[in-house]
C-alpha positions, 0 to 999 in steps of 0.5 A: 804890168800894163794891160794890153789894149783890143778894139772890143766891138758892141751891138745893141738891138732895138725894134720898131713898127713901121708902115710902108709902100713902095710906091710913089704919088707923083708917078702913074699906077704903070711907072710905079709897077715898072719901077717895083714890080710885084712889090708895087702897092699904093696901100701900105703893109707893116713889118716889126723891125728889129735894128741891131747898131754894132760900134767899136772902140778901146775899153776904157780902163776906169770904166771897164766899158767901149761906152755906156749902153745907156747913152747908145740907147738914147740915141738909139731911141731918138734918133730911130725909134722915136722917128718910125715906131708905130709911124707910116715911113712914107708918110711920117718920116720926111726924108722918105717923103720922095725916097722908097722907103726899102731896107737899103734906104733905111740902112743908109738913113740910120746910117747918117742919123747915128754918126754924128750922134754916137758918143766920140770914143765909140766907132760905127762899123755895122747896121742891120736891119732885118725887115723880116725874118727871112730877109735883112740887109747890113751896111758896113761903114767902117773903112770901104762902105759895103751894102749887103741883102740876104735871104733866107730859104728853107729845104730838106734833104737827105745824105750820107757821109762816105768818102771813097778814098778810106775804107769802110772802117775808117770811112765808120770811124771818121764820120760814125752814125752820119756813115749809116748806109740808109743815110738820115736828113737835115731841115737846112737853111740857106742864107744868100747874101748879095751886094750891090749899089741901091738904084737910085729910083727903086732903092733896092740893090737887088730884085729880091724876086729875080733873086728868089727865082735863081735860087729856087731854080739852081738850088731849092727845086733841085735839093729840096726832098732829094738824097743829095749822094743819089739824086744829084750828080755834082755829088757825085764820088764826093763826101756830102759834107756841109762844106762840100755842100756849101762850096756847090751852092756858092759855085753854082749861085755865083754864076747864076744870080743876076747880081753879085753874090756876097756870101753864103751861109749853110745852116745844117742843125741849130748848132751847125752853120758854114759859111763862104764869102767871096773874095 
C-alpha cells in the first residue's frame, strides 16, 4: 500500500552580526530625527541576529527528506550570512545604501534573496527575523504576503482561579492548588503582535515606541504587581484563567494600538502559553 503523502514544513535557523543606524546621509540631522524619532542616530549600534527560514514541500520517498539541509544551509550562508556578518548593513550591504535598514526591510530583502535560490522541490513560506530578544518580525510569503512585528513585555501578577458558577468543592476539584483562597503568581510574558505595510521612507510598519506606550499604559501599569481577581475590575465575577486573561488583553489592545493587532500571545509558566489571533 502506498503511503500517503503530507506537506512537511522545515525550519533551519542561522545567526549573523550586523551594525546599523537609522539614519540617512542625504537628509538634515532634523528630517532623520522626524522620520525615526528616538531610534535616530548617525552612529551605528550592533545586534546578533538570528534568522530562522521556514520551507515547505512532499518528502521525497527515496530520501526520506523535504530537501537536504546542506544545500539550504549553503544557500543560507551565501545569500545571507556571508552578505551581514560582521558587516555595517548601511554600509556594506548595497541595497541598503538608500534603504533603512529595519527588521521589515531585511525580512523583505532575505525574502527575495532566497526564492530564487531555494532548491525547486522545496517552498518558501516563512522568514523570521528576531533583532533582539524582546523584538522580531516574521514575513509569510506563502499565499497572501503577511508582515508582522512582536514585542515582548514582562509583568507579574497575582491571581486566583474561582468561578462563581460552581460550588466551592467543585470550584476545589476543578482548579485544585491554583483555588488557594491566598491566591499565588506568575512572571507572565506578553508577545503583541502587530501587522502592517512598511512605510516606504522609514521602513518600519510600526512605531515600536508609540506601540510600547499603549501597552505599557492599558496593560503593563495597570497589571503589573496587582491581584488581577482584587485590583482590576474587568475581572471582576470572572474565572482569571489565561484564556480569560488573554481575551481582556486582546479586546483592550485591539482598540488601543494605533496600528493593527495581529495576534497576542500570553505566556503564564515556561510550559503554559495562550494565543489569540485576529480574524
Amino acid at each position: 500500500m502506498n503511503a500517503k503523502k503530507f506537506e512537511v514544513s522545515m525550519t533551519r535557523r542561522v545567526s549573523f552580526s550586523a551594525g546599523h543606524r537609522y539614519w540617512f546621509g542625504d537628509r538634515t540631522a532634523a528630517q532623520n530625527r522626524q522620520l525615526f524619532g528616538e531610534w535616530a542616530s548617525p552612529f551605528n549600534h550592533g545586534h546578533n541576529y538570528v534568522l530562522d527560514v521556514t520551507v515547505s514541500g512532499a518528502v521525497d520517498s527515496s530520501t526520506g527528506m523535504v530537501v537536504n539541509i546542506k544545500v539550504i544551509d549553503e544557500v543560507l550562508r551565501r545569500c545571507i550570512v556571508r552578505q551581514f556578518d560582521q558587516r555595517s548593513i548601511n554600509d556594506e550591504v548595497p541595497h541598503f545604501l538608500a534603504v533603512a535598514p529595519t527588521v521589515e526591510n531585511l525580512l523583505l530583502y532575505c525574502a527575495s534573496s532566497l526564492r530564487d535560490e531555494l532548491p525547486a522541490q522545496c517552498t518558501l513560506t516563512t522568514i523570521r527575523l528576531e533583532e533582539t530578544p524582546l523584538l522580531y518580525g516574521e514575513l509569510h510569503v506563502l499565499g497572501t504576503q503577511i508582515m508582522t512585528l512582536t514585542r515582548i513585555y514582562e509583568f507579574a501578577a497575582a491571581h486566583r482561579l474561582d468561578s462563581l458558577a460552581l460550588s466551592p468543592e467543585q470550584n476545589v476539584e476543578l482548579y485544585g492548588k491554583c483555588n488557594n483562597v491566598a491566591g499565588h503568581g506568575h512572571n507572565y510574558l506578553l508577545e503583541v503582535t502587530v501587522t502592517g505595510t512598511p512605510d516606504s521612507n522609514t521602513g518600519m510598519l510600526a512605531d515600536i515606541g508609540a506601540v510600547d506606550d499603549v501597552v505599557r499604559r492599558v496593560i503593563l501599569d495597570r497589571y503589573d504587581h496587582k491581584n488581577l481577581n482584587e485590583d482590576l475590575e474587568e475581572f471582576s465575577g470572572l474565572p482569571t484563567t489565561s484564556e480569560v486573561v488573554a481575551t481582556q488583553i486582546f479586546s483592550s489592545l485591539e482598540s488601543a494600538l494605533p496600528v493593527k493587532l495581529f495576534r497576542i500571545r500570553l505566556h503564564e509558566t515556561a510550559r503554559n502559553m495562550f494565543e489569540i489571533c485576529a480574524p
